[in-house]
N, C-alpha and C positions, 0 to 999 in steps of 0.2 A: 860406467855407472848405469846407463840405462838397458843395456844388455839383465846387469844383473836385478833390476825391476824388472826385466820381464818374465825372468825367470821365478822370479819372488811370486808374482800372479800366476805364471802356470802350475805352479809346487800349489797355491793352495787350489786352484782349480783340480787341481790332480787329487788332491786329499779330498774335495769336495765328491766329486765322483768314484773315490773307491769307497767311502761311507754309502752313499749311495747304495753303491751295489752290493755292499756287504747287509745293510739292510734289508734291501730287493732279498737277498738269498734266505736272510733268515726268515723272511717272510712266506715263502715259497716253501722252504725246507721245515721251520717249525724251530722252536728255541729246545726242546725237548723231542725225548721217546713218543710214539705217533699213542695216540688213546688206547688203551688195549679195553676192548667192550668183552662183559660177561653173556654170555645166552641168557635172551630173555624169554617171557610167552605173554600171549594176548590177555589182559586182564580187564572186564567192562563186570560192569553189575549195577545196583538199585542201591541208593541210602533215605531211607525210612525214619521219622521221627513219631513216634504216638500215633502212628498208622498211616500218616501224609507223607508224602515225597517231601524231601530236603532240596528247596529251590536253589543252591546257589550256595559256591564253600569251594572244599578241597579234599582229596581224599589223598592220604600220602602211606603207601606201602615202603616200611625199611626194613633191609636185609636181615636178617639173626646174623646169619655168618659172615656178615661185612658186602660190602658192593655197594653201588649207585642207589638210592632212594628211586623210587616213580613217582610221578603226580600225576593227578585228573580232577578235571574242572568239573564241579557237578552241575548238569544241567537244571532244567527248568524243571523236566517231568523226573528229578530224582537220581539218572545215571547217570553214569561215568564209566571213560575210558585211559588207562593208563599210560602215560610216556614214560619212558626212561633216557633213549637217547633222543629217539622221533617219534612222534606223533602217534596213538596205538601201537607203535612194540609191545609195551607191555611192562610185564615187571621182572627181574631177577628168579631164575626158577628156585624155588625152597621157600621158607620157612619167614616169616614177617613179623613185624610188629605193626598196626595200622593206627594211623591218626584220621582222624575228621573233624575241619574247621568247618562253621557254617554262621555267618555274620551277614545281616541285611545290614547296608551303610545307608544313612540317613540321606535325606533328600534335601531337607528344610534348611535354613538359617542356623546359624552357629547358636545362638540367644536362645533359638527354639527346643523347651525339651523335649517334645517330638524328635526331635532331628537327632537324639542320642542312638549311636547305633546298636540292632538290636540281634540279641544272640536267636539264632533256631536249634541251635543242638546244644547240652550240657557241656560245659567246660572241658569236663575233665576226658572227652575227646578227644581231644588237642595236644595230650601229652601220652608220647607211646609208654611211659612209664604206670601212667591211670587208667590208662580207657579200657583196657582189658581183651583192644579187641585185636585178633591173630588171625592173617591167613596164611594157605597153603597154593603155592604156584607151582604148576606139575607142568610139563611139557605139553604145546597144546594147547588149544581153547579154555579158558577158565573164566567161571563167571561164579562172582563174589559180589551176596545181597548182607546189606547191616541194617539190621532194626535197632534202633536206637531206645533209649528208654531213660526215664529220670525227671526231677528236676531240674530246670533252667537254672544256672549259677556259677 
């Protein structure tokens, strides 16, 4: 009998450590086909509201013919520069649809209506369906400026 108690605890030590390593592998190896990345190009530029720089948002370049989205954080003084996989890549070369969010979040108390957060750019930025705005990424350096225009709404 106690023979086969010991073998009862090797068998699950032995399950224990091929899970283990079967884990280790797929972690190592990837559950899937490895990423396959599109070419990108370097995309920075300037976002403009009623003639000031746009402190703070997002600017989001999407494909026409499908791919990865970019994003870029808009700075203090209005630019921005594009990621798609790392950090300034850039964006998908061709043809875009552009969004730009740009929201100052409140600082104050909840109770406070101060503290409601307040839009910087027109809504209808935000949806590549309205904004209207389009660019072109060609191989290469590329710098793309948006003057913005409208009512806040």
């Amino acid at each position: 009998m106690k023979s086969m108690n010991y073998f009862a605890g090797r068998s699950s030590l032995l399950r224990f450590a091929t899970s283990g390593a079967a884990i280790a592998l797929l972690c190592i190896v990837g559950c899937g086909p490895a990423e396959k990345r599109v070419a990108t190009a370097p995309v920075k530029g300037k976002v403009v509201y009623k003639g000031a720089p746009v402190t703070t948002g997002t600017v989001m370049f999407i494909p026409s013919g499908g791919g990865p989205p970019a994003t870029g954080e808009i700075q203090p003084d209005g630019s921005y520069s594009l990621k798609t996989y790392e950090p300034e890549d850039g964006a998908v070369v061709g043809k875009h649809a552009v969004t730009i969010s740009a929201i100052e979040l409140a600082t104050g108390s909840p109770e406070d209506p101060a503290s409601d957060p307040k839009l910087l750019v027109p809504t209808k930025y935000s949806s590549s369906k309205m904004s209207g705005l389009t660019a072109e990424v060609s191989d290469g350096e590329n710098a793309v400026d948006f003057e913005l225009e409208g009512p806040l709404k």
